[in-house]
C-alpha positions as CSV (number, residue, x, y, z in Angstrom):
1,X,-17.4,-11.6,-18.4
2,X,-19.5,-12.9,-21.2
3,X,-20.5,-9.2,-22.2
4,X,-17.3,-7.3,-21.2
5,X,-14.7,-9.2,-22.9
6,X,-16.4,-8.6,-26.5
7,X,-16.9,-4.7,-25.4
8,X,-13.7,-4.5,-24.5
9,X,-12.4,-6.1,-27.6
10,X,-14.8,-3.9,-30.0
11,X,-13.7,-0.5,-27.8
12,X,-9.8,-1.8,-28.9
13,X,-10.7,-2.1,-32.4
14,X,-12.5,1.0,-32.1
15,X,-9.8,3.2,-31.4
16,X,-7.4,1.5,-33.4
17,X,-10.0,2.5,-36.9
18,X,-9.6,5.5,-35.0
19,X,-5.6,5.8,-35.5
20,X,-6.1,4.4,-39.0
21,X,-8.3,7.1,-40.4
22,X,-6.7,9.4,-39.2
23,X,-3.2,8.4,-40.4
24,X,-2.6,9.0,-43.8
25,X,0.4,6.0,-43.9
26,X,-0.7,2.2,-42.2
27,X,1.1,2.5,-39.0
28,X,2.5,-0.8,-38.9
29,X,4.1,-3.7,-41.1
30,X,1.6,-6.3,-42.1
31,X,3.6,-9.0,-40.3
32,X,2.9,-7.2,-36.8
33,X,-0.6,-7.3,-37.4
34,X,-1.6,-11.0,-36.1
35,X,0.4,-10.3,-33.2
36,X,-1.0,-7.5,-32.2
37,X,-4.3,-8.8,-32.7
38,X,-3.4,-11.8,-30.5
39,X,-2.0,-9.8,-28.1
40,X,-5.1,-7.3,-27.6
41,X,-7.5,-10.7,-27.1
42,X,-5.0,-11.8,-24.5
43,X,-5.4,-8.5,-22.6
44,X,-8.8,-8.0,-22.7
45,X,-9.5,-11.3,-20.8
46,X,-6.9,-10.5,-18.4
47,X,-7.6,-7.4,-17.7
48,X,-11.5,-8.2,-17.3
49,X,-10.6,-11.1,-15.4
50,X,-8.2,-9.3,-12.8
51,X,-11.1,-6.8,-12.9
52,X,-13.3,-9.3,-11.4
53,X,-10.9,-11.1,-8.9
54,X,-10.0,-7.8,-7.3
55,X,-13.6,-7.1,-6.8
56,X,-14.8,-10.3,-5.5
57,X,-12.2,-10.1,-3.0
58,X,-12.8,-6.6,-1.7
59,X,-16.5,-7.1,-2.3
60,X,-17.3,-6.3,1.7
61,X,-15.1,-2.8,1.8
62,X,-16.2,-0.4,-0.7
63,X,-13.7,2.0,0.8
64,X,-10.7,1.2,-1.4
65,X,-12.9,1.1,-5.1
66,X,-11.1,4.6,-5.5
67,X,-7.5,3.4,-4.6
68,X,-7.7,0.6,-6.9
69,X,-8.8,2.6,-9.8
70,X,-5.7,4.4,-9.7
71,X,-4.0,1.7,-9.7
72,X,-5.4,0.7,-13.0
73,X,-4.9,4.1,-14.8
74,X,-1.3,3.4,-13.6
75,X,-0.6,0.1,-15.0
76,X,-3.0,0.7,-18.1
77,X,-0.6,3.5,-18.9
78,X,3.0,1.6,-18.6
């Protein structure tokens, strides 16, 4: 978790310097930013986190890895 958390983190910043070079006009109002920002942190961990629980308890069945990927295209999309 150590390593994915921060990757996770730089991939979100990332691709949101991504949006703003590519957008002539700043997307959002500068009181939304520290929100936002708070809220990506918070989601990374989670998400890495749940990451981790879900494979620690399937560890023995490998069967379902493809299932569960799904899954998490589906709620990473909502």
């Amino acid at each position: 978790a150590l390593v994915d958390v921060p990757l996770f983190w730089t991939l979100m910043c990332l691709m949101f310097g991504v949006i703003l070079l590519f957008n002539p006009v700043f997307p959002l109002e500068s009181w939304t930013v520290p929100p936002l920002v708070i809220c990506i942190i918070g989601y990374g961990v989670s998400v890495v986190l749940l990451v981790y629980l879900i494979a620690f308890k399937f560890r023995a069945g490998r069967s379902n890895r493809y299932i569960w990927s799904f899954v998490f295209i589906l709620v990473s999309e909502a």
